[in-house]
N, C-alpha and C positions, 0 to 999 in steps of 0.2 A: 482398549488396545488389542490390534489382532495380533495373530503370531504370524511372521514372515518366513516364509522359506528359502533359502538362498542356496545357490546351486554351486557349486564350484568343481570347478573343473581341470583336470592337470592333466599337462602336455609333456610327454616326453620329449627332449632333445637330444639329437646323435643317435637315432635307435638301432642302427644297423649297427656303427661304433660300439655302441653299449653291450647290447648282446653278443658281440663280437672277444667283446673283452671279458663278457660276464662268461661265458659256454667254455674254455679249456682250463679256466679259474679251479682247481683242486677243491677251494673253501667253499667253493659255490655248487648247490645241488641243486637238480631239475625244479625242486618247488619256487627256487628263489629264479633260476632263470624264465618259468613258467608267470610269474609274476610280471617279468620286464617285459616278454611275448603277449603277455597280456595288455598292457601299456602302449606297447608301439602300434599292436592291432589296431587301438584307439586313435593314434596319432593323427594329426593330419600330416605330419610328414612320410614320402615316402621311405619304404623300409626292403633291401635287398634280402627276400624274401629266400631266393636260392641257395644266397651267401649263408645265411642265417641256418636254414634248417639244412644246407651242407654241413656246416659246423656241428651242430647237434647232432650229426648220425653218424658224423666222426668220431665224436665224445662218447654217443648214450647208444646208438645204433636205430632205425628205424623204428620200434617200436618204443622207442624211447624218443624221438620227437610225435607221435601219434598219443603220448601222453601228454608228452608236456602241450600240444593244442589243444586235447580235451581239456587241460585243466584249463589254459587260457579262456579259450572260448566261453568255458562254462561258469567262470570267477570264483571256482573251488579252489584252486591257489593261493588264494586272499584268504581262507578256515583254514582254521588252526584244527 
């Protein structure tokens, strides 16, 4: 018997919505939104990108979405 590998794969839905709602959330901090940014990146839906990282630099301020892409981008958001 071989071992099988199997791939799976997850789709965010609503990701514009979602970080919309996740970004002015008090309970919700950059790692956890860096998380969802990381996810919609993936998506194959489109994601209003301007909406998004407007919101965040209203929140965390520009250097505070320049983190939270580095974290996306790089899936350090995902370590603990």
């Amino acid at each position: 018997m071989g071992t099988e590998t199997k791939i799976v794969r997850i789709e965010l839905a609503g990701c514009t919505n979602t970080l919309l709602r996740e970004i002015p959330d008090r309970d919700i901090m950059r790692r956890d939104v860096a998380k969802t940014y990381a996810l919609a990146m993936r998506s194959s839906e489109a994601v209003d990108w301007g909406r998004v990282n407007a919101a965040i630099v209203e929140r965390w301020s520009v250097s505070g979405l320049e983190w939270i892409k580095r974290q996306a981008h790089s899936g350090k958001c995902f370590k603990d």
